[in-house]
MIVODO-316210 format. One record per atom (N, C-alpha, C): residue in three letters; atom name; x, y, z. Coordinates in nm, 2 decimals, decimal comma, always signed. Example, Ala and Ser with C-alpha at 12.3 -4.5 7.8 and 13.67 -1.06 7.14 Angstrom:
REM residues 2
ALA|N|+1,32|-0,57|+0,78 $
ALA|CA|+1,23|-0,45|+0,78 $
ALA|C|+1,32|-0,33|+0,78 $
SER|N|+1,28|-0,22|+0,71 $
SER|CA|+1,37|-0,11|+0,71 $
SER|C|+1,29|+0,00|+0,79 $
REM end
This chain:
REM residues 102
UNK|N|+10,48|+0,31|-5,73 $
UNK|CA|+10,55|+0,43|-5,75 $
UNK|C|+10,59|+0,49|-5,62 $
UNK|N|+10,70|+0,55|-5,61 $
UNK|CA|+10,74|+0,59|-5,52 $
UNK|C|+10,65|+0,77|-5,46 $
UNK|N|+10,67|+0,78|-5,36 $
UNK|CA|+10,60|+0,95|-5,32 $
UNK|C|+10,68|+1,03|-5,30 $
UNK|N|+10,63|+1,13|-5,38 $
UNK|CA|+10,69|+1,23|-5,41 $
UNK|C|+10,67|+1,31|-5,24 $
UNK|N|+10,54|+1,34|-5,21 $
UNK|CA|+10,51|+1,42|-5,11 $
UNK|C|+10,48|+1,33|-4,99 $
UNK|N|+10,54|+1,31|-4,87 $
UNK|CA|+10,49|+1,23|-4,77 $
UNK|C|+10,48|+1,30|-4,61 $
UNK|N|+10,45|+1,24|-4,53 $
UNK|CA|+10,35|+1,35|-4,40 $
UNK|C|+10,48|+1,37|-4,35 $
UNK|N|+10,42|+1,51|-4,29 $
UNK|CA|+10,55|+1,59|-4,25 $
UNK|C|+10,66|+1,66|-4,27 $
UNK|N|+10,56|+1,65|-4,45 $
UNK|CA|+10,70|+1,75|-4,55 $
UNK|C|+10,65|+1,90|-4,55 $
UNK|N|+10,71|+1,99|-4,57 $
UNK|CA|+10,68|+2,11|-4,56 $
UNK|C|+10,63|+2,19|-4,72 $
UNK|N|+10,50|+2,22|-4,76 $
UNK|CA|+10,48|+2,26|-4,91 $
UNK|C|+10,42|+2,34|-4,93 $
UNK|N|+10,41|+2,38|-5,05 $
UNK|CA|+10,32|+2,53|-5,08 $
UNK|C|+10,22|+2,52|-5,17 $
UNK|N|+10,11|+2,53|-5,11 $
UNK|CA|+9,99|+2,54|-5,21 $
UNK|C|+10,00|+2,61|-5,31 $
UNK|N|+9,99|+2,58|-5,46 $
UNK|CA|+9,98|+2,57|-5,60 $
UNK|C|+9,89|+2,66|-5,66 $
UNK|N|+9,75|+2,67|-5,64 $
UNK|CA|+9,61|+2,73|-5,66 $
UNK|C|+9,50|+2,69|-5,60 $
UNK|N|+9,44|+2,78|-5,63 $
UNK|CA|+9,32|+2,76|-5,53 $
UNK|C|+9,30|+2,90|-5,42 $
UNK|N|+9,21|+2,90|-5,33 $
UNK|CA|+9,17|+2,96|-5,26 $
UNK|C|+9,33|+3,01|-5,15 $
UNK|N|+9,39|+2,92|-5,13 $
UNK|CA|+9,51|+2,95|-5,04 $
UNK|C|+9,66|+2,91|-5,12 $
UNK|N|+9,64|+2,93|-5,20 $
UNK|CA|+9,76|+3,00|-5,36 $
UNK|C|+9,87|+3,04|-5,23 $
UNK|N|+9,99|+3,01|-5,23 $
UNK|CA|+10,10|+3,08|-5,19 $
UNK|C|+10,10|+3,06|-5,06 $
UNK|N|+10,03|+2,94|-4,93 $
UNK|CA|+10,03|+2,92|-4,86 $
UNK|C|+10,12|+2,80|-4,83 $
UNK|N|+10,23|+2,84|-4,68 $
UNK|CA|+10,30|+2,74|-4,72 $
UNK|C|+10,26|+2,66|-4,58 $
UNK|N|+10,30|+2,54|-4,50 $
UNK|CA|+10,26|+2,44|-4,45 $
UNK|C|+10,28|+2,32|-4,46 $
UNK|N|+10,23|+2,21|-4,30 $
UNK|CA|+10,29|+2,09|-4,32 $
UNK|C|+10,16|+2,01|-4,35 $
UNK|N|+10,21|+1,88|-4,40 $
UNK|CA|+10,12|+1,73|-4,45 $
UNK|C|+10,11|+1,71|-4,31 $
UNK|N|+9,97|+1,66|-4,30 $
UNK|CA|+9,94|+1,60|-4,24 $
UNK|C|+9,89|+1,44|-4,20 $
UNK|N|+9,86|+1,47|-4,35 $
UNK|CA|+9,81|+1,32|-4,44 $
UNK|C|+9,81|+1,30|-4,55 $
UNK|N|+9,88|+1,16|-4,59 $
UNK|CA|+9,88|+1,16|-4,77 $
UNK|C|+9,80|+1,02|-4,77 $
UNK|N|+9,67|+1,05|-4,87 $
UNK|CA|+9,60|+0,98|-4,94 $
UNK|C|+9,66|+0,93|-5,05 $
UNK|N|+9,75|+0,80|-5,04 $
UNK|CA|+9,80|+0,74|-5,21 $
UNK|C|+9,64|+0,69|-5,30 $
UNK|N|+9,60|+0,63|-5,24 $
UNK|CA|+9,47|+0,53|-5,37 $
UNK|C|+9,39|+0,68|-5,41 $
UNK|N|+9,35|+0,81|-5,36 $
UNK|CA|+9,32|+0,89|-5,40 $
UNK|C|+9,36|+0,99|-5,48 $
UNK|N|+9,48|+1,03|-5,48 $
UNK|CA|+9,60|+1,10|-5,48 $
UNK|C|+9,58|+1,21|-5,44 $
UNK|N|+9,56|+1,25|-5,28 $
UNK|CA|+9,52|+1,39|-5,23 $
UNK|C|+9,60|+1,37|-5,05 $
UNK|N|+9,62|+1,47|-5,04 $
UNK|CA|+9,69|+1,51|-4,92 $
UNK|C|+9,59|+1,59|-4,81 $
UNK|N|+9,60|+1,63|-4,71 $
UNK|CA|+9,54|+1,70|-4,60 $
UNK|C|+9,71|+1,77|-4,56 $
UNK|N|+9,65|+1,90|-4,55 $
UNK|CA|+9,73|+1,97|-4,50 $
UNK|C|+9,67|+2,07|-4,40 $
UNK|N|+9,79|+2,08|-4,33 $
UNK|CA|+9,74|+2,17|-4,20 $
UNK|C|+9,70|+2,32|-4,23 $
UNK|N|+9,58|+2,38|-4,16 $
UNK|CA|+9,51|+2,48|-4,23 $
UNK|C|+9,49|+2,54|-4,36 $
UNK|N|+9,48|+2,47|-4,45 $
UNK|CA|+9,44|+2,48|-4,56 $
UNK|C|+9,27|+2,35|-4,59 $
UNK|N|+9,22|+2,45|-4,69 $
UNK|CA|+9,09|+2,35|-4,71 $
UNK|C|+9,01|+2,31|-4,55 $
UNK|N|+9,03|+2,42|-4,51 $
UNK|CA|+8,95|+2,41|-4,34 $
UNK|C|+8,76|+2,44|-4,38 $
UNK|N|+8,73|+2,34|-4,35 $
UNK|CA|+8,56|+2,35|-4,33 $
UNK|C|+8,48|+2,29|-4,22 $
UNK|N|+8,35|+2,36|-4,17 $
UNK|CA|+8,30|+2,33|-4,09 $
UNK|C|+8,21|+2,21|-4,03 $
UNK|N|+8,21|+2,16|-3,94 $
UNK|CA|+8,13|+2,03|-3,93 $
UNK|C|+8,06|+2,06|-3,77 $
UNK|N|+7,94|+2,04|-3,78 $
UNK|CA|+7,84|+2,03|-3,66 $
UNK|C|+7,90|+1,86|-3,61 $
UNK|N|+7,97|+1,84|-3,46 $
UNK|CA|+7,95|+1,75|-3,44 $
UNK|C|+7,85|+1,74|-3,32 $
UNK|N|+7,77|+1,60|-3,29 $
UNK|CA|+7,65|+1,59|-3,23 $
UNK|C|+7,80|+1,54|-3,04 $
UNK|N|+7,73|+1,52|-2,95 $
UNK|CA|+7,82|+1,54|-2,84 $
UNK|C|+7,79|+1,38|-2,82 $
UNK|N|+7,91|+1,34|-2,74 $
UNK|CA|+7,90|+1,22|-2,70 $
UNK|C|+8,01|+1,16|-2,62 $
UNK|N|+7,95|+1,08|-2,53 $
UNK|CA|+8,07|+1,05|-2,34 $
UNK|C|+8,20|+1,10|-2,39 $
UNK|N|+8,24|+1,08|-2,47 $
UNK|CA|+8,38|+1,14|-2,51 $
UNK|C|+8,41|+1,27|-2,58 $
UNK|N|+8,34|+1,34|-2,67 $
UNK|CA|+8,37|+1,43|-2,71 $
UNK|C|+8,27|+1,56|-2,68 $
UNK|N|+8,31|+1,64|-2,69 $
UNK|CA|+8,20|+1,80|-2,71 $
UNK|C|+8,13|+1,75|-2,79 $
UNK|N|+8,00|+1,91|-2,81 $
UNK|CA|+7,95|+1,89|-2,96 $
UNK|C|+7,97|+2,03|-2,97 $
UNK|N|+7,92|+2,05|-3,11 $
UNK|CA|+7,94|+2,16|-3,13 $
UNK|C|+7,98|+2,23|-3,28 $
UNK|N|+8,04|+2,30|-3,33 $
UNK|CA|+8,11|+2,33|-3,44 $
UNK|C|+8,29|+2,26|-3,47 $
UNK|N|+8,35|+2,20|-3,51 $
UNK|CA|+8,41|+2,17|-3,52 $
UNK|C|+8,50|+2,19|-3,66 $
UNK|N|+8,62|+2,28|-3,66 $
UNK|CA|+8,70|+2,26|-3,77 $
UNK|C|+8,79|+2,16|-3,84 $
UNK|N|+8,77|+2,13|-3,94 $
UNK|CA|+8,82|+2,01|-3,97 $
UNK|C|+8,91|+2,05|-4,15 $
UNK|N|+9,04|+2,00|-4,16 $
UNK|CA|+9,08|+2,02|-4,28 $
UNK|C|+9,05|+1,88|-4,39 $
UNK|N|+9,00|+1,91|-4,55 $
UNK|CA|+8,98|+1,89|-4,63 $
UNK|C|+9,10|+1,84|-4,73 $
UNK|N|+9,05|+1,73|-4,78 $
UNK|CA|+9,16|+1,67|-4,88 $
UNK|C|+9,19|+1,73|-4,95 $
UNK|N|+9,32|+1,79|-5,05 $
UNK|CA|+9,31|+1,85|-5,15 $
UNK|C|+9,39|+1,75|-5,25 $
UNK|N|+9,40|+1,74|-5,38 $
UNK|CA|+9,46|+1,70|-5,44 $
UNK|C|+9,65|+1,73|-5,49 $
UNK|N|+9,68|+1,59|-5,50 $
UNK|CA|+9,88|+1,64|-5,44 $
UNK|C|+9,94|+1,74|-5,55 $
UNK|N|+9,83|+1,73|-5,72 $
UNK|CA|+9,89|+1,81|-5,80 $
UNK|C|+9,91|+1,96|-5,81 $
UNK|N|+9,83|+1,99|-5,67 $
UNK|CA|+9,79|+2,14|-5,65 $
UNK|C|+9,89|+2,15|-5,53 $
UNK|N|+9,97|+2,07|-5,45 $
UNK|CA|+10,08|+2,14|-5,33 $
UNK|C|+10,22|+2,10|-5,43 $
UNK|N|+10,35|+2,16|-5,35 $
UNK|CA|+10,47|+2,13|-5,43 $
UNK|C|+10,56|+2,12|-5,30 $
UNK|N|+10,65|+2,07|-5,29 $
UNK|CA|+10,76|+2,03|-5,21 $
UNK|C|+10,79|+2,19|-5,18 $
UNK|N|+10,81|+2,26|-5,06 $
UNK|CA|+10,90|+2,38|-5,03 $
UNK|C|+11,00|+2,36|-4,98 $
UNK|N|+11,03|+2,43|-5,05 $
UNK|CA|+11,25|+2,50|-5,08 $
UNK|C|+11,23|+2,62|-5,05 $
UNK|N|+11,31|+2,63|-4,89 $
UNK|CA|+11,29|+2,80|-4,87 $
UNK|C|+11,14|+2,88|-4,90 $
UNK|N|+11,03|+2,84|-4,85 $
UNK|CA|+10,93|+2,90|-4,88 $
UNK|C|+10,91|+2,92|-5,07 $
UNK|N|+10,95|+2,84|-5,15 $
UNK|CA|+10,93|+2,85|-5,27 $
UNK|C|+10,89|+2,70|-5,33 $
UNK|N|+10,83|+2,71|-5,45 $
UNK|CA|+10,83|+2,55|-5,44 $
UNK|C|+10,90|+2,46|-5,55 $
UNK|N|+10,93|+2,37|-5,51 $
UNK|CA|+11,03|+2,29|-5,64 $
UNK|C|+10,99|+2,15|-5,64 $
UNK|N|+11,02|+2,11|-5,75 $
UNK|CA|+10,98|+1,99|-5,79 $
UNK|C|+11,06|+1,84|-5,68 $
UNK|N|+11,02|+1,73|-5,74 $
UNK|CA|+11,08|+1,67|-5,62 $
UNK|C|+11,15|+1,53|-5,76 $
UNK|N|+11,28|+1,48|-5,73 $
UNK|CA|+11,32|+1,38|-5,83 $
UNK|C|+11,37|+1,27|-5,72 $
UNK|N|+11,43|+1,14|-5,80 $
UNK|CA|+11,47|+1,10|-5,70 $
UNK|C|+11,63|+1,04|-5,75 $
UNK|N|+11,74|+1,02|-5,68 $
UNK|CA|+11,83|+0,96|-5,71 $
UNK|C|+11,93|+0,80|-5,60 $
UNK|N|+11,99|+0,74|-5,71 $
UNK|CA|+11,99|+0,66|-5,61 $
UNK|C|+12,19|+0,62|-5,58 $
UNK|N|+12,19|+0,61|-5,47 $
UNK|CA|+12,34|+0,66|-5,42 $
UNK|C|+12,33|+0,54|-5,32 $
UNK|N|+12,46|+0,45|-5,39 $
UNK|CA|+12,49|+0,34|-5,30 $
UNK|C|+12,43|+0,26|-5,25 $
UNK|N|+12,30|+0,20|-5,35 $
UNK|CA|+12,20|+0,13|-5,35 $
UNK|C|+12,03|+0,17|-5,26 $
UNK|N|+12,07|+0,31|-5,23 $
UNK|CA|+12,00|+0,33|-5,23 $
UNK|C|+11,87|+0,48|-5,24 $
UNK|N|+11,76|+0,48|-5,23 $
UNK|CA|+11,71|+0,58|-5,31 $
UNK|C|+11,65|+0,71|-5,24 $
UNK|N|+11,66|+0,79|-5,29 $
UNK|CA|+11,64|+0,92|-5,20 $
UNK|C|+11,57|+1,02|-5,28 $
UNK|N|+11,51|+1,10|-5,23 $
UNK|CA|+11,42|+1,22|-5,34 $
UNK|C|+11,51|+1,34|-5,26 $
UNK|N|+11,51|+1,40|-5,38 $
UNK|CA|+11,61|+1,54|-5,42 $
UNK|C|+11,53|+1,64|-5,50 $
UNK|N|+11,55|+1,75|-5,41 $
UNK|CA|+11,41|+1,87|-5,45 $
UNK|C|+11,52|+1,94|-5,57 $
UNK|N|+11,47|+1,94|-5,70 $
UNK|CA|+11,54|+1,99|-5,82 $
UNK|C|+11,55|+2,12|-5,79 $
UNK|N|+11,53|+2,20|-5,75 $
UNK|CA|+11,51|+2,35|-5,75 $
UNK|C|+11,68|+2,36|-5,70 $
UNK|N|+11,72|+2,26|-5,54 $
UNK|CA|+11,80|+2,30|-5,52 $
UNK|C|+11,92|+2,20|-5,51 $
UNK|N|+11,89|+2,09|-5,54 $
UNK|CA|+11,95|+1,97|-5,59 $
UNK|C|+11,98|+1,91|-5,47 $
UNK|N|+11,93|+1,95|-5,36 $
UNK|CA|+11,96|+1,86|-5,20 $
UNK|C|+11,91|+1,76|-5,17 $
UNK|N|+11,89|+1,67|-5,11 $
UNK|CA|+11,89|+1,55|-5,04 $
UNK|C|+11,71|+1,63|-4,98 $
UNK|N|+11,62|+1,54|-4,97 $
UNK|CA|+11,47|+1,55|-4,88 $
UNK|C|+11,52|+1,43|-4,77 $
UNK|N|+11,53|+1,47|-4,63 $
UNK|CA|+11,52|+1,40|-4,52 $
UNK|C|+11,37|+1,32|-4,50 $
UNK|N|+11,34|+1,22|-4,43 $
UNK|CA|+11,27|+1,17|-4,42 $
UNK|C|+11,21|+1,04|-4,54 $
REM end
């Protein structure tokens, strides 16, 4: 199946704690179906120090699942379809019937 949502699209959290927040992918989990988005689902992790890194407290963002973000259109969110033009296939945000780059 093709992806609806892939890294570096811009979307708006659905529900949850950050309801109405909008932001970019950072990471799409397909075998899970969950995404990491940039500041959203931020939780804390003690990391221990080591030749390369600090230690310390460390923020880190949290997988959330894809059926809770939606493709943003203009800071609003719209569904994502796909059509196929001249052999070939493209996803098109329904809200506004445009072309998704990337």
């Amino acid at each position: 199946m093709a992806a609806k949502i892939k890294k570096g699209d811009k979307v708006v959290v659905l529900t949850g704690k950050y309801k109405g927040v909008e932001a970019e992918v950072l990471e799409v989990r397909p075998k899970e179906s969950r995404v990491v988005v940039r500041g959203v689902a931020v939780a804390k992790k003690h990391q221990k120090q080591t030749p390369q890194t600090q230690g310390g407290i460390v923020s880190i963002e949290q997988p959330i699942h894809v059926s809770n973000v939606a493709y943003s259109v203009g800071g609003k969110p719209s569904r994502v379809g796909f059509k196929v033009e001249g052999g070939k296939k493209t996803r098109v945000a329904k809200k506004s019937g445009e072309a998704i780059n990337g």
